[in-house]
C-alpha positions as a printed Julia matrix, in Angstrom:
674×3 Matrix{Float64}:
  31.18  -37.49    0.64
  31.09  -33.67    0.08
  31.63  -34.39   -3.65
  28.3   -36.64   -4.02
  26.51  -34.03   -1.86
  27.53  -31.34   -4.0
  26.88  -32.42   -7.16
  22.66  -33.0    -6.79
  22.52  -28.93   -4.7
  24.42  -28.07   -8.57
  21.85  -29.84  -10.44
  18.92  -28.37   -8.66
  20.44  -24.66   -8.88
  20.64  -25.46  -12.99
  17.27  -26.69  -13.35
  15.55  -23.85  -11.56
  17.72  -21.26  -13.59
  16.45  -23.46  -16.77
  13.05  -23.08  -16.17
  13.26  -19.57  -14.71
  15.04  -18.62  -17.99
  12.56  -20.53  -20.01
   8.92  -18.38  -18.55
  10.83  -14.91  -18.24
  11.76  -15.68  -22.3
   8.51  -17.15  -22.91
   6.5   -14.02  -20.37
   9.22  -11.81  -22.63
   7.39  -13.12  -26.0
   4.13  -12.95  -25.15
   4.66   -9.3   -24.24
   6.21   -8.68  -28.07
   3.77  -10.68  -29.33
   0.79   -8.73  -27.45
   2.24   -4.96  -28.27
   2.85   -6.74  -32.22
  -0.3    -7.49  -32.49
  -1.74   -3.99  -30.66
   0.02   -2.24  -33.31
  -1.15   -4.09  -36.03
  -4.75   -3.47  -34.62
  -4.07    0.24  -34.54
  -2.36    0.02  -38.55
  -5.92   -2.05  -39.51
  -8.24    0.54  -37.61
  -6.33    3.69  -39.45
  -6.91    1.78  -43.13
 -10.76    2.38  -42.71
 -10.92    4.95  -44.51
  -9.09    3.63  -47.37
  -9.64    0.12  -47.91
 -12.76   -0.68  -45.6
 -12.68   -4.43  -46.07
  -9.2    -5.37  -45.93
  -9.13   -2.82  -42.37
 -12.25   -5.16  -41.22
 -11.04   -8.33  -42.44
  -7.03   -7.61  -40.75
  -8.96   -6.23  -37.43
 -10.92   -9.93  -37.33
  -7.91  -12.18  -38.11
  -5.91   -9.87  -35.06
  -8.77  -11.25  -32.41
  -8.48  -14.12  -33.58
  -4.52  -14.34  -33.48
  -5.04  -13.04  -29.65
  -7.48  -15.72  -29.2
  -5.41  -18.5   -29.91
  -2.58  -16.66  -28.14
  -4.74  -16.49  -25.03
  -3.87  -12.67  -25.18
  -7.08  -10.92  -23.61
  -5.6    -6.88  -23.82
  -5.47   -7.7   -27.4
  -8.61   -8.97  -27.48
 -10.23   -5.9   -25.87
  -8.77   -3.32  -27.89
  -9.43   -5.75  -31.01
 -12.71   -5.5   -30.56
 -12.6    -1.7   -29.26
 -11.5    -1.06  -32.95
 -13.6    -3.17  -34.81
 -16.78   -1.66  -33.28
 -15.37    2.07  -34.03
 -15.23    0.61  -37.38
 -18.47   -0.59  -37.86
 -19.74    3.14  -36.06
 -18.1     4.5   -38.97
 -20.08    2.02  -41.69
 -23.44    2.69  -39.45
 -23.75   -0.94  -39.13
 -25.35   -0.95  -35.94
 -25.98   -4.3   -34.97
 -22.19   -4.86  -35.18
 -21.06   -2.0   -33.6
 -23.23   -2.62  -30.2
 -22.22   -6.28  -30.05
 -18.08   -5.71  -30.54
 -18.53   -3.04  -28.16
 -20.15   -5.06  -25.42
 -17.56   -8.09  -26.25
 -14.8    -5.58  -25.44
 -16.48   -3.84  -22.43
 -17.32   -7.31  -20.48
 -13.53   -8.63  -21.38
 -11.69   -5.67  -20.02
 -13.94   -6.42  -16.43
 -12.39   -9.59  -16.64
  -8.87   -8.23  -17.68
  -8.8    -4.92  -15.32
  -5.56   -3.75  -17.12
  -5.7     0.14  -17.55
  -5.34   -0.52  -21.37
  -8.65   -2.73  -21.16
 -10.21   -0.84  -18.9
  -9.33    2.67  -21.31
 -10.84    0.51  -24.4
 -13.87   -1.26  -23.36
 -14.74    2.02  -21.38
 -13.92    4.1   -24.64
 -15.94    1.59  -26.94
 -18.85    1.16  -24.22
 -19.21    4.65  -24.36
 -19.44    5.5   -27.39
 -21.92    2.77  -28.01
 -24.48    5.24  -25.63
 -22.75    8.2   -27.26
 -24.35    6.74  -30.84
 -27.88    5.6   -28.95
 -27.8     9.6   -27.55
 -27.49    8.28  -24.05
 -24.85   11.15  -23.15
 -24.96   10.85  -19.75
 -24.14    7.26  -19.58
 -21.7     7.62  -22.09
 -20.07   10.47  -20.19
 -19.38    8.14  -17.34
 -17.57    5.32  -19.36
 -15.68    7.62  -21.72
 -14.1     9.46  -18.06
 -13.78    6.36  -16.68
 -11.65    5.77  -20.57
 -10.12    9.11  -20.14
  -8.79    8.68  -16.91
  -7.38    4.97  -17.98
  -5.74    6.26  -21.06
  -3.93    9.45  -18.99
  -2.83    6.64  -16.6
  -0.95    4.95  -19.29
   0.28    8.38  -20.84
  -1.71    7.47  -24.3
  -1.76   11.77  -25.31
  -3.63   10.44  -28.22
  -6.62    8.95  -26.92
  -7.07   11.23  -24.54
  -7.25   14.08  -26.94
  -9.92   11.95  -28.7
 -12.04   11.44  -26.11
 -11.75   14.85  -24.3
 -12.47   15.93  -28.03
 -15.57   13.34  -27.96
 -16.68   14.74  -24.55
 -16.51   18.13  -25.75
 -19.36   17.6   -28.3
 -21.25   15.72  -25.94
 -21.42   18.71  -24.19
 -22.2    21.61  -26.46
 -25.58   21.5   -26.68
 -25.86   22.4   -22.58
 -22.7    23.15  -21.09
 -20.65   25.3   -22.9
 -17.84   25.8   -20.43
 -17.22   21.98  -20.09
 -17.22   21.65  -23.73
 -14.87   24.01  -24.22
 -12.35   22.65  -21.26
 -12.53   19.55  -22.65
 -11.93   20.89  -26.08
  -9.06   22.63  -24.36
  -7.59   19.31  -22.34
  -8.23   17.37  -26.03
  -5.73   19.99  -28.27
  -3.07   20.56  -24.97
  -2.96   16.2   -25.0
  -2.89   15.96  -28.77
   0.04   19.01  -28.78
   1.76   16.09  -26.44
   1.8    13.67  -29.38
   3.17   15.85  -32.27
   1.07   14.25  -34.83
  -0.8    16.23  -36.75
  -3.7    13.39  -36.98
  -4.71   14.34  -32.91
  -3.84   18.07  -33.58
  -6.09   18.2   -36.27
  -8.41   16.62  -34.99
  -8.54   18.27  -31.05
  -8.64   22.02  -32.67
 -11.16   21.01  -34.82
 -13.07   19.88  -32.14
 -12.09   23.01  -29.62
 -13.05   25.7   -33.07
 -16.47   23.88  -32.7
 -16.81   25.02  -28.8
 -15.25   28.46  -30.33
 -18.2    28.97  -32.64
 -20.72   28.08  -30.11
 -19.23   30.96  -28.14
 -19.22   33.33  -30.55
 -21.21   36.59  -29.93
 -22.25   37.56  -33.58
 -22.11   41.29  -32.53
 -18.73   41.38  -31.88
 -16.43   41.36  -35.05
 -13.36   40.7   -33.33
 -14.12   37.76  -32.09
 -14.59   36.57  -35.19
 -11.43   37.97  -36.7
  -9.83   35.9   -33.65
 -12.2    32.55  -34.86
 -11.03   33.42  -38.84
  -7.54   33.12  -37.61
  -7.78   30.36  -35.5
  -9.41   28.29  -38.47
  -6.77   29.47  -41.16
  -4.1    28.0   -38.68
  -6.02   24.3   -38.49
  -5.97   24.84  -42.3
  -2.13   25.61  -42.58
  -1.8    23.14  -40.31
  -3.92   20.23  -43.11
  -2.4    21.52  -45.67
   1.46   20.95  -44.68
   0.72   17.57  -43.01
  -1.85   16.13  -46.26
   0.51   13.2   -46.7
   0.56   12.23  -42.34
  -2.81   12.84  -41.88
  -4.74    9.49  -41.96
  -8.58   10.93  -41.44
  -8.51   12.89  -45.05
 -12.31   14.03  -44.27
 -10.85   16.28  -41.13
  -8.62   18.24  -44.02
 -11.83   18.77  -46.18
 -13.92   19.63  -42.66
 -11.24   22.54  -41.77
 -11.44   24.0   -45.0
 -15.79   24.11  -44.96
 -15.22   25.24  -40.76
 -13.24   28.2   -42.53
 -15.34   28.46  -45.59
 -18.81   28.85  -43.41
 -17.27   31.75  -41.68
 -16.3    33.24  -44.58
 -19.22   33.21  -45.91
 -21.32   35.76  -43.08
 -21.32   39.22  -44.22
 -19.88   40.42  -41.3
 -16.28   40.14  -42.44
 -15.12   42.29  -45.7
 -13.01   40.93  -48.44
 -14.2    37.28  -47.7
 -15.4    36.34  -50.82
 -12.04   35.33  -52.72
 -11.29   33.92  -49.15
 -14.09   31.87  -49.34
 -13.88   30.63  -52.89
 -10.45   29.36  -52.46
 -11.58   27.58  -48.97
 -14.43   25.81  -51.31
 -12.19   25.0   -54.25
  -9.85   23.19  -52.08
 -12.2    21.27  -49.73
 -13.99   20.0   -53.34
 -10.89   19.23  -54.27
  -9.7    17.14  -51.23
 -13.21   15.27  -51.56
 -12.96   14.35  -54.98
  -9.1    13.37  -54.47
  -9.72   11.5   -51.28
 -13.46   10.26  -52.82
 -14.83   11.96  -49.67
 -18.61   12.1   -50.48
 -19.87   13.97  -47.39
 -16.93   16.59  -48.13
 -17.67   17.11  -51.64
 -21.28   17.73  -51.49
 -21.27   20.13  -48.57
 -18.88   21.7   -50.67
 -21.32   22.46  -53.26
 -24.21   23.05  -51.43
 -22.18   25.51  -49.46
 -20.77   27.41  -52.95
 -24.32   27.07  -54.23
 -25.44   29.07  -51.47
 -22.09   31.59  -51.89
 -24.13   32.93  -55.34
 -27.48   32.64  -54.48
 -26.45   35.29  -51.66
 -24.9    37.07  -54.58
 -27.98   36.8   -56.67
 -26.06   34.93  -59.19
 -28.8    32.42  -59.55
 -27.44   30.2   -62.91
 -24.23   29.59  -61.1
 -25.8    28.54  -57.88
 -28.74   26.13  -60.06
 -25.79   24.47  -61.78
 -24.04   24.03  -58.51
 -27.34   22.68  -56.87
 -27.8    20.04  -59.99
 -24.47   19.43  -59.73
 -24.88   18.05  -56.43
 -28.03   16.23  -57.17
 -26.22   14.41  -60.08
 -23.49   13.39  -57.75
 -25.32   12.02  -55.48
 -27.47    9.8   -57.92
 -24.25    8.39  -59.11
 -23.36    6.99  -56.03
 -24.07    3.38  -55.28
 -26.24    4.1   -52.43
 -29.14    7.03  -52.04
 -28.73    9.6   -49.39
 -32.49   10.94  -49.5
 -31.7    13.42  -46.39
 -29.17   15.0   -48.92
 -31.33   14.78  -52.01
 -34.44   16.72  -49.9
 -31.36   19.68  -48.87
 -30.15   20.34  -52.91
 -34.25   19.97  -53.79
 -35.26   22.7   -50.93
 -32.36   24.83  -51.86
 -33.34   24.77  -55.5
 -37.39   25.96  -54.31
 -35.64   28.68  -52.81
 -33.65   29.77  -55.48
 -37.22   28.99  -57.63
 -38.92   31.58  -55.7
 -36.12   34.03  -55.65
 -36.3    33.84  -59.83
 -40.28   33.99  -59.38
 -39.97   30.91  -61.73
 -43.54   29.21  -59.98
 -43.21   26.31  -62.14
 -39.9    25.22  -61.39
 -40.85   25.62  -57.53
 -43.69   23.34  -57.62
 -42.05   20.9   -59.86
 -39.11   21.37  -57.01
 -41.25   20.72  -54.09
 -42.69   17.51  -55.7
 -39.54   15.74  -55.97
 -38.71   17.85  -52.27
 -41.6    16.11  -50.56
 -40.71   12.62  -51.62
 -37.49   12.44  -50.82
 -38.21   14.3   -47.54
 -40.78   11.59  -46.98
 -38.11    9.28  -47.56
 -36.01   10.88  -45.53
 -38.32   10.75  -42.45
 -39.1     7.01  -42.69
 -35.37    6.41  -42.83
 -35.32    7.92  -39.74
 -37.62    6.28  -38.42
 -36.51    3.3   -39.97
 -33.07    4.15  -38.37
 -34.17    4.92  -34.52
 -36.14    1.26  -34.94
 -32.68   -0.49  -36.24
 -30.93    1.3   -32.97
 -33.81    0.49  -30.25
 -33.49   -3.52  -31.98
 -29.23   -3.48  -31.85
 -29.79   -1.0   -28.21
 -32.12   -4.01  -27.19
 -29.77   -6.6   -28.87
 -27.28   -5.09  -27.23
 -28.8    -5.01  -23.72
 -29.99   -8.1   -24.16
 -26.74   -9.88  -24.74
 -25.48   -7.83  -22.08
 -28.17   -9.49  -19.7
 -27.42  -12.92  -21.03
 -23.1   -12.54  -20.84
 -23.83  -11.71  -16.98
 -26.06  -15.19  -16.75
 -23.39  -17.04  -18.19
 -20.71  -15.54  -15.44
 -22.88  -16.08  -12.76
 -23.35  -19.95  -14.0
 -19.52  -20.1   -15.23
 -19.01  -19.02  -11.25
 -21.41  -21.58   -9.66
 -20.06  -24.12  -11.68
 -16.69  -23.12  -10.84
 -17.91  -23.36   -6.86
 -19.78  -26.61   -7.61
 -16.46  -27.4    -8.43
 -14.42  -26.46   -5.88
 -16.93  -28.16   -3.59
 -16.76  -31.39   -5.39
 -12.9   -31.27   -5.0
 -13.46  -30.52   -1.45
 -15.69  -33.33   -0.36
 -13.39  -35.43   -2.55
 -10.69  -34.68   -0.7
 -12.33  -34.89    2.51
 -13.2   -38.41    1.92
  -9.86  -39.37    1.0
  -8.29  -37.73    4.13
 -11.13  -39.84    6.3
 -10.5   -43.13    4.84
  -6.36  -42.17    5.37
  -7.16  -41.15    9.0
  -9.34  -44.51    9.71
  -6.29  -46.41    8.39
  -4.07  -45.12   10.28
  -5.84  -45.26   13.6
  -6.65  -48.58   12.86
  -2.87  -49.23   12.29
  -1.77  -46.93   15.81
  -4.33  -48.54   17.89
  -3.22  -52.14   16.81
   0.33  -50.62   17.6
  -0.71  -48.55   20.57
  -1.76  -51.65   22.32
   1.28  -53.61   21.43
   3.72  -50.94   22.68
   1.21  -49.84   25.75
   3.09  -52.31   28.06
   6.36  -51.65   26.99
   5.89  -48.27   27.81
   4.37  -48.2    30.94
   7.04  -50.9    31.98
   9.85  -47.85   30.75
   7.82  -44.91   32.47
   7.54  -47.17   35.82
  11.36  -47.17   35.68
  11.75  -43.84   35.02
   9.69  -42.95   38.12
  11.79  -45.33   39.96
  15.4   -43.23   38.73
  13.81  -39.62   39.21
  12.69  -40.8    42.84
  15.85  -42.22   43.34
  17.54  -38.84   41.58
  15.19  -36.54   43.54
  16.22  -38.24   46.98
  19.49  -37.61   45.92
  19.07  -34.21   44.82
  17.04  -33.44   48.09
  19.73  -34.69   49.9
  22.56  -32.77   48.6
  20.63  -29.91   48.51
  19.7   -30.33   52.19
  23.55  -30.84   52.85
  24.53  -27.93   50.66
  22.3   -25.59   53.2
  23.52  -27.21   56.69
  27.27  -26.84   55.69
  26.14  -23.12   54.47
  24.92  -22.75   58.0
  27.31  -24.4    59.78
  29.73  -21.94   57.84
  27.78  -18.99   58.27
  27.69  -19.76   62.13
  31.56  -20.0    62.05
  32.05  -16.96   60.63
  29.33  -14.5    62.11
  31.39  -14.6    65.89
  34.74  -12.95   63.93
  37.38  -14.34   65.86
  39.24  -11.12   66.01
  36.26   -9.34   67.07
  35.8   -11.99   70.19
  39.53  -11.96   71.16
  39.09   -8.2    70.95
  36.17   -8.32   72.72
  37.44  -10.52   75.6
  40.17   -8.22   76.03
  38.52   -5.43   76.34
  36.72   -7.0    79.25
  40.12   -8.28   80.76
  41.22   -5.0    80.28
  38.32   -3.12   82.2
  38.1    -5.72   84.66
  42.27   -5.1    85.31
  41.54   -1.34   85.41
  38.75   -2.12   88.03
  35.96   -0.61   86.07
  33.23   -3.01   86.6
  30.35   -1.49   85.77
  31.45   -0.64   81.87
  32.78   -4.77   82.04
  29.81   -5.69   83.42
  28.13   -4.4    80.77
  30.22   -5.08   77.86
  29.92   -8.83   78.82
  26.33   -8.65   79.12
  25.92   -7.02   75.69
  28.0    -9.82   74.34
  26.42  -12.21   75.51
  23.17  -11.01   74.17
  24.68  -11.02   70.68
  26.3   -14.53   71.02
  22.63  -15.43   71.83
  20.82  -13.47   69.14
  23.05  -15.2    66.79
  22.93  -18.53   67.86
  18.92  -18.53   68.07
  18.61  -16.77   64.41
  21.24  -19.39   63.1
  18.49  -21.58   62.85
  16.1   -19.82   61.89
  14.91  -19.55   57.74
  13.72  -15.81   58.4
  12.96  -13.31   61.19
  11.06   -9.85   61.46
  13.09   -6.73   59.95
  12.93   -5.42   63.59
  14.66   -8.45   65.38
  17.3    -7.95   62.47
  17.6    -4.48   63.6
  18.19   -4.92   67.18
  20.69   -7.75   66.75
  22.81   -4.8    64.22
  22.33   -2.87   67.33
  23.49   -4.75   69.8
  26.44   -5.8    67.2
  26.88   -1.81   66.6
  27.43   -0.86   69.98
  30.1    -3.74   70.9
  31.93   -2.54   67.63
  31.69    1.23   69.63
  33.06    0.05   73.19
  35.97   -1.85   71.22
  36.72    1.65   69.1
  35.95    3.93   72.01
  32.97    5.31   70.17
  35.31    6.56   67.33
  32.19    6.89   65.18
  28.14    7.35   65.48
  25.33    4.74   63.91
  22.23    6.11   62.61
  19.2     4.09   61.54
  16.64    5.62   58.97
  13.44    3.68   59.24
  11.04    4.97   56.05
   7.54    5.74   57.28
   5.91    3.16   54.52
   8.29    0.65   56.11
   6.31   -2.99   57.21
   7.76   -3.87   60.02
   6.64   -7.25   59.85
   8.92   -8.11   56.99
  10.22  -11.5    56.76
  14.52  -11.68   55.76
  17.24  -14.24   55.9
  18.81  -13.63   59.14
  22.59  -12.3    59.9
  22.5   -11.37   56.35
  23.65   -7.96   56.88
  25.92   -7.94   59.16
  28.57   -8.95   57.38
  28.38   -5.73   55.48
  28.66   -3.85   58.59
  31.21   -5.3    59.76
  32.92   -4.6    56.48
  32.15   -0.74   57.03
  33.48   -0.85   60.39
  36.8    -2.9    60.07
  37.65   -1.35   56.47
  36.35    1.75   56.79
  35.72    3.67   59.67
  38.44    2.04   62.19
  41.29    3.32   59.92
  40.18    6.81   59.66
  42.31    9.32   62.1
  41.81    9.94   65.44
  40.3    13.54   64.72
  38.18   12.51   62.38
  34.74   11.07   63.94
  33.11    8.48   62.06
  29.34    7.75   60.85
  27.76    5.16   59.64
  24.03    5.54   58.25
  21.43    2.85   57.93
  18.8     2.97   55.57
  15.35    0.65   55.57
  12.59    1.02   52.69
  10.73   -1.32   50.59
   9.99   -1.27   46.79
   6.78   -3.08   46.09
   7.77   -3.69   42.86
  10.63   -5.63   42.74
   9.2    -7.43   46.03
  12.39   -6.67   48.15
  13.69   -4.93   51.31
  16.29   -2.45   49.83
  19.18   -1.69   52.37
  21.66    1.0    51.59
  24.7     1.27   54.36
  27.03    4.66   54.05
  30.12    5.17   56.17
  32.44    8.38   55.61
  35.59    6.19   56.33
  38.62    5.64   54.4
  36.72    4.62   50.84
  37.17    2.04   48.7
  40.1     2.52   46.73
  43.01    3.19   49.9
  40.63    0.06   52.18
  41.74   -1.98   48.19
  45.14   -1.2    48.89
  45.42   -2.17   52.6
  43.46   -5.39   51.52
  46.05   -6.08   49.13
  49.03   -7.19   51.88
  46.02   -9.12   53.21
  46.47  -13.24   52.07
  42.96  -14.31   52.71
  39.43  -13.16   52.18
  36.54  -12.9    54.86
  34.7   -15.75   55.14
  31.62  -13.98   55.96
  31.81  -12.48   52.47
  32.34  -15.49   50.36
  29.19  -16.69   52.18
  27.35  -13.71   52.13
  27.55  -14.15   48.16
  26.77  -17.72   48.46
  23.19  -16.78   50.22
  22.13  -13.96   47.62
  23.27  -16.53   44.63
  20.54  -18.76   46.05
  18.35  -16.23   46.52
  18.4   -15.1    42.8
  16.5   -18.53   41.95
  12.97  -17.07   43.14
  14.01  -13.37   43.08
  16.28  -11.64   40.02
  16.63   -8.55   41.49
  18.56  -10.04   44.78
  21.92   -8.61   44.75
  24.14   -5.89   46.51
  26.13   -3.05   44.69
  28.84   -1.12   46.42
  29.81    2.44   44.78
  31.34    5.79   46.1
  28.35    7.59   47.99
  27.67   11.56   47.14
  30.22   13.76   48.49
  26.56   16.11   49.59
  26.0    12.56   51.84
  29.07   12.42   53.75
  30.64   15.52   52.97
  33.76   14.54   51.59
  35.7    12.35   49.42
  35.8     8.7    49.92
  33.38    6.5    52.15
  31.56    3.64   50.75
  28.1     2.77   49.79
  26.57   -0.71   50.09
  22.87   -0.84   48.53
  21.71   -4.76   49.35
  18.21   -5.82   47.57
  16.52   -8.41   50.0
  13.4   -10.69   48.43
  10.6   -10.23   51.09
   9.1   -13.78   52.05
């Protein structure tokens, strides 16, 4: 039997550890598969620069992995990525709506890897629209999400982002977040974020710069030819190849104020590199600042051929290209009026400022053009926004619809079970009805019969406690004591004294008789019967000790006790305490009365300074039977604790300061008050 009942429990354990095993393996996967698939999102995003459409093509086939996987992080920073791409490209439209896509999935995601993306690529949505203060808040709320998860890198981007967002009219945030952007990127140890952060924190430096103050700018030069040393050793790591030509123009531009002496060789070999990183890398913006910059280099040096050639030089790059920059074309056609005028060559200007005017024309309605294309994607962009929070608020009222449906549904089906079955108990009910009240009128019949019985013990129980009690409160040793002491008085002829001995004892035998059937009497008819009781103990010792009674001011003297309950603990005191104690040693026994209102009972505490407990344990010991006053005494307070738990006695050595030496006893006796 403990075999077949084993055997299922050892089934059940296996399957749970199965399928436990199975979802923390399968949980396991989708983890790899999620960080895979991040990585391979990061890998696409960093080939931008050199392969645009494979990076754009890998980045789409990644959301679309994460899609099927059901893998929304990935999705979010997917489409993070993709939008920073399309920034890059300037292809607006696409940018704002991969942005938003990311932003409203990382709400519904609330990882802080969501949150730090569709923060980072919602802000830099408003950063592109010149909405800084919007895109302040998301690209904190970014910053904060990407410190969270200890990502150095993009925080150094975005403190570096924040810092420019703040030049133009806070200089001391831009350069602490400058600051916080190279300390994070120093955290990395990749020379991409280092790059990257100090280029962004020599920005702020430059900003700051007091021109009157050379030193300063010996401490700028410096700082610059360290980004540079810094490019140059770490070409090959660096992914962003334009932030390599940018350090060497930051220096270059420097170089080229007059402030500084022996910068011209300095500034020729800045040039000459960042043309050559532009034209190795095929970085077009790089390259022609480059020789608009060293165009400008001779026309300060009056060298006016070298700077023309430069200037056409730049113009025929540009053509070249597959697409016109006309903004660029206007700069190389203004600089070359300049240098007209400069030659007083007239001819050449105005021929200049023709071509100038055009292109600057053209430059202007590109601009134009431009802020109309990024209002259209802004509104595109707000509007989708508008129309992805109408579909979650009708995705979420369909979803309650739902729920209700379910609910009434359910509902129903719990009705039509609850009509059943009260159609099926009240068919039974009825059939069982007289069966049962048959049973219950037999019941009532044996707990009547079992009640009488109980009353009757019970009621028998408490007249052979009485009859007891009533036998044992006249000690027999105490009445043949007592009746001789009367012979004896009467024999010595001393009347009076027997007279009233026998009168006293009477009184008692009639206080006890009378209370014997009695369920309580008043604390002060309890008293006076321990009185009279007292004071026969005292004529049969020949007053070998004093009683004192100590009545507390609060006490009720209408109390309601048990009679001839206490007694018994007198008499205890008496006969096995004080009457062994030497004949030059006076006894005293002390009384106590109070009442605790809490506990509902009449505490009594009774002291005697006889022999004690321990030597009145020893004489008891040669003793071969036990008071029966006692044994019933115990009996009475064991009832007693049924409607009162504190009832009870507890006897204990008193305070030698009581009785003023060793020994004595002290009886404390907690009485329920009726």
């Amino acid at each position: 039997m403990k075999l077949q009942n084993c055997i299922p429990e050892k089934i059940v354990v296996i399957i749970w550890f199965f399928f436990f095993s199975f979802f923390s393996i399968k949980s396991y996967s989708q983890k790899t598969v999620a960080e895979h698939l991040i990585e391979q999102s990061t890998y696409a995003y960093n080939l931008r620069f050199a392969d645009t459409t494979a990076s754009i093509t890998l980045q789409q086939n990644i959301i679309k992995k994460a899609k099927e996987e059901k893998l929304g992080e990935v999705q979010v920073v997917g489409y993070a990525n993709l939008a920073l791409t399309y920034r890059r490209l300037l292809h607006v439209k696409e940018f704002a709506s991969n942005a938003e896509i990311s932003f409203e999935l990382s709400k519904k995601i609330k990882t802080l890897r969501s949150v730090a993306y569709g923060n980072m690529a919602k802000g830099m949505l408003h950063s592109y629209f010149d909405e800084n203060t919007k895109a302040l808040n998301y690209m904190l709320i970014a910053y904060d999400a990407f410190e969270k998860i200890n990502n150095n890198e993009y925080c150094a981007r975005i403190a570096s982002e924040v810092s420019y967002m703040f030049a133009d009219h806070l200089q001391e945030k831009a350069h602490q977040y400058a600051l916080m952007a190279y300390n994070h990127a120093l955290k990395t140890k990749r020379a991409e974020s280092i790059l990257f952060a100090r280029l962004a924190l020599g920005s702020q430096m430059v900003h700051n710069m007091e021109s009157d103050k050379i030193y300063k700018k010996k401490s700028l030069v410096n700082f610059f030819k360290q980004t540079v040393s810094l490019a140059e050793k770490n070409e090959n790591e660096i992914i962003t190849k334009s932030n390599i030509g940018v350090a060497y123009i930051n220096l270059a531009e420097l170089y080229l104020d007059n402030d500084l002496p022996n910068n011209e060789t300095a500034f020729l070999e800045c040039i000459d590199k960042a043309l050559r990183i532009g034209k190795k890398y095929n970085i077009k913006n790089v390259y022609r600042s480059s020789l608009g910059l060293k165009g400008l280099f001779y026309t300060q040096k009056k060298e006016y051929t070298k700077a023309k050639d430069l200037f056409d030089e730049g113009i025929a790059y540009q053509k070249s290209l597959p697409y016109a920059d006309n903004s660029m074309l206007a700069i190389f056609y203004d600089s070359l009026k300049e240098l007209a005028v400069l030659q007083g060559n007239y001819k050449d200007y105005y021929r200049y400022d023709t071509i100038f005017t055009r292109y600057n024309k053209i430059k202007y309605d590109e601009a134009a053009l431009r802020i109309l294309q990024n209002a259209d994607a802004k509104f595109e962009s707000t509007k989708k926004a508008v129309m992805i929070k109408q579909l979650e608020q009708e995705n979420e009222l369909q979803r309650k619809n739902k729920i209700m449906g379910y609910g009434i549904a359910a509902l129903l089906f719990m009705g039509l079970i609850f009509m059943f079955y009260s159609y099926y108990y009240r068919q039974k009910f009825y059939l069982q009805r007289e069966a049962i009240l048959k049973e219950k009128q037999y019941s009532g019949e044996l707990k009547m019969q079992l009640l009488e019985q109980e009353t009757l013990e019970s009621l028998a129980q408490k007249l052979a406690l009485e009859r007891r009690l009533l036998q044992s409160q006249m000690d027999p040793h105490f009445i043949f004591n007592a009746l001789g002491n009367i012979q004896s008085m009467v024999l010595q002829k001393d009347t009076d004294l027997a007279a009233t001995y026998l009168s006293q004892f009477a009184k008692l035998t009639r206080q006890i008789l009378e209370q014997s059937r009695k369920e309580l009497i008043d604390i002060d008819e309890e008293i006076d019967t321990l009185k009279n009781y007292i004071s026969l103990q005292q004529l049969r010792l020949n007053n070998s000790f004093k009683t004192v009674f100590h009545l507390d001011p609060d006490l009720d003297h209408t109390i309601q006790i048990p009679p001839l309950l206490i007694q018994p603990f007198i008499e205890n005191a008496i006969e096995h305490g004080l009457k062994d104690l030497p004949s030059d040693q006076e006894g005293k026994l002390d009384i106590y009365f109070r009442e605790d209102k809490d506990k509902n009972c009449l505490i009594c505490t009774i002291i005697d300074n006889g022999v004690g407990i321990e030597e009145s344990s020893i004489k008891g010991q040669n003793k071969q039977h036990q008071s029966m006053a006692t044994k019933i005494t115990n009996e009475r307070i064991e009832r007693m604790l049924k409607d009162n738990v504190f009832a009870g006695f507890e006897i204990s050595k008193p305070d030698t300061d009581v009785i003023g030496k060793e020994g004595g006893c002290q009886v404390i006796i907690s009485i329920p008050i009726s």
